[in-house]
C-alpha positions as CSV (number, residue, x, y, z in Angstrom):
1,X,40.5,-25.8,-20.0
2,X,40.6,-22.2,-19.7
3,X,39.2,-19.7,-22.2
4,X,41.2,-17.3,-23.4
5,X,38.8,-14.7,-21.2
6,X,39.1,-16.5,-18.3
7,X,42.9,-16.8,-19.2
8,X,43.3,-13.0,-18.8
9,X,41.5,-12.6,-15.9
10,X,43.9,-15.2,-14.1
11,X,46.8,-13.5,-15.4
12,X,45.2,-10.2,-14.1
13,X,44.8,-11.1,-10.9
14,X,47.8,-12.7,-10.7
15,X,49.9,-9.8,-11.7
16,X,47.5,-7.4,-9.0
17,X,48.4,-9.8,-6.4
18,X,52.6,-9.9,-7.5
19,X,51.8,-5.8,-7.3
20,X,50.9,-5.9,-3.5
21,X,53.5,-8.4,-2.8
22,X,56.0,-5.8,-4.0
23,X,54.7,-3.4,-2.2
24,X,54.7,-5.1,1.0
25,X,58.0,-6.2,0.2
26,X,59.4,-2.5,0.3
27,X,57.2,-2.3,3.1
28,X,59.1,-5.0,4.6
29,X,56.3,-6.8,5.1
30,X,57.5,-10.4,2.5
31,X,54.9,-12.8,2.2
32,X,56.9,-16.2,2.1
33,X,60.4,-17.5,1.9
34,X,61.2,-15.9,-1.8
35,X,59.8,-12.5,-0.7
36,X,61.8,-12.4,2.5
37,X,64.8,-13.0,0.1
38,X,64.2,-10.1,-2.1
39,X,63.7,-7.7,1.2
40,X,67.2,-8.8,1.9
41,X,68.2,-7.5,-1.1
42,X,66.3,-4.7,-1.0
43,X,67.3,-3.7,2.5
44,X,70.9,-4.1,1.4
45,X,70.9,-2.5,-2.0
46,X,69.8,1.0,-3.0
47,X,66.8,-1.0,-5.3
48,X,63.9,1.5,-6.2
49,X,59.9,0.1,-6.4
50,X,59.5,1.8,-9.8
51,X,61.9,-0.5,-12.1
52,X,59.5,-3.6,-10.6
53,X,56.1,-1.7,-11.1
54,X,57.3,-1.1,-14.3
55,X,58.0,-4.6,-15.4
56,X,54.5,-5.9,-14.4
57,X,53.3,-3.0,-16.5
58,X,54.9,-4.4,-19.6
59,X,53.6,-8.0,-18.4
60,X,50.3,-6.1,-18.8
61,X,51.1,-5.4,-22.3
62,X,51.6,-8.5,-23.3
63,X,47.9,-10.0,-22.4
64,X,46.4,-6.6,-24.9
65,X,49.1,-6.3,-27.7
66,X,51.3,-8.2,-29.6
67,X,52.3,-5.3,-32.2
68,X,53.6,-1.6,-32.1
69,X,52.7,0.5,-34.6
70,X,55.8,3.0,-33.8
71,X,59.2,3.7,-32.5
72,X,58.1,4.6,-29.3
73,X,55.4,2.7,-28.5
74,X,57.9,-0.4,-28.8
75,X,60.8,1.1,-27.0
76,X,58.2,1.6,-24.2
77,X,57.5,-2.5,-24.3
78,X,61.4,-2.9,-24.4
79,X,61.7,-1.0,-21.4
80,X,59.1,-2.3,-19.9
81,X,60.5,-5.8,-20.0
82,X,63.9,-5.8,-20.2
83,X,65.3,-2.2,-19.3
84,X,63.6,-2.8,-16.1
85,X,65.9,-5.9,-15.4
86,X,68.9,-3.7,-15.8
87,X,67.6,-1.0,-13.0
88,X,66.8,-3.5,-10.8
89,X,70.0,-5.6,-10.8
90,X,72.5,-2.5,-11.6
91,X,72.5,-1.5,-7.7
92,X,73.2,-5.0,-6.7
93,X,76.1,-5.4,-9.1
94,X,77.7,-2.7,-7.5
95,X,76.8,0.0,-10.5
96,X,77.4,4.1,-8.8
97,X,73.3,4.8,-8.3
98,X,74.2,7.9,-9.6
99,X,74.9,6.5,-13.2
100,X,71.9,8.2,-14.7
101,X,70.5,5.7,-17.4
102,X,70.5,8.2,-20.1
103,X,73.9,7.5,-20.8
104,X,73.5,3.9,-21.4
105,X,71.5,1.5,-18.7
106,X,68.4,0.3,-19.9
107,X,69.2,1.8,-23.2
108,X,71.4,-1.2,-23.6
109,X,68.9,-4.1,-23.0
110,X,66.3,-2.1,-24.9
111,X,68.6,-1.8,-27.8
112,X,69.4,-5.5,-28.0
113,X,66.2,-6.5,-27.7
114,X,65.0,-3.8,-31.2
115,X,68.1,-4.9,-32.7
């Protein structure tokens, strides 16, 4: 049985190792049979790295901090974990990649998520 230190670690390294398999994916460099399947998508979909960076960002989050003292802070979570699934699956759903997300996007998932 794991400690909970030991715990974190293994998430930690886990999520450093999904970060360089994303960016070998853009690279174009996939890793195994799932990877090659998102660099499909990504080679036919205007996708952008950040939205996925992002996302293991707020995977961080949840191994330090279960509770946000303001607003912000937990609109940043939100973002973090489900306004990044919006950005990454609006190009492949055919959304203009000029919709700037200001006027609704992510703001959506985040707001269903606070509501």
């Amino acid at each position: 049985m794991l400690s909970i230190i030991d715990a974190v670690n293994v998430i930690t390294q886990a999520l450093d190792r999904w970060e360089e398999r994303l960016e070998a994916l853009f690279d174009g460099r996939p890793y195994d049979v799932l990877d090659a399947a998102l660099t499909d998508t990504i080679n036919k979909f205007p996708l952008d790295i950040q939205p996925f960076r992002d996302m293991i960002e707020g995977m961080r989050m949840d191994m330090y901090k279960s509770r946000y003292q303001t607003f912000d802070e937990l609109y940043e979570y939100c973002y973090r974990v489900a306004g990044t699934v919006g950005l990454m699956t609006m190009p492949v759903m055919g959304i203009d990649p000029t919709f700037k997300v200001g006027t609704g996007g992510s703001g959506i998932c985040v707001g269903s998520l606070v509501a």
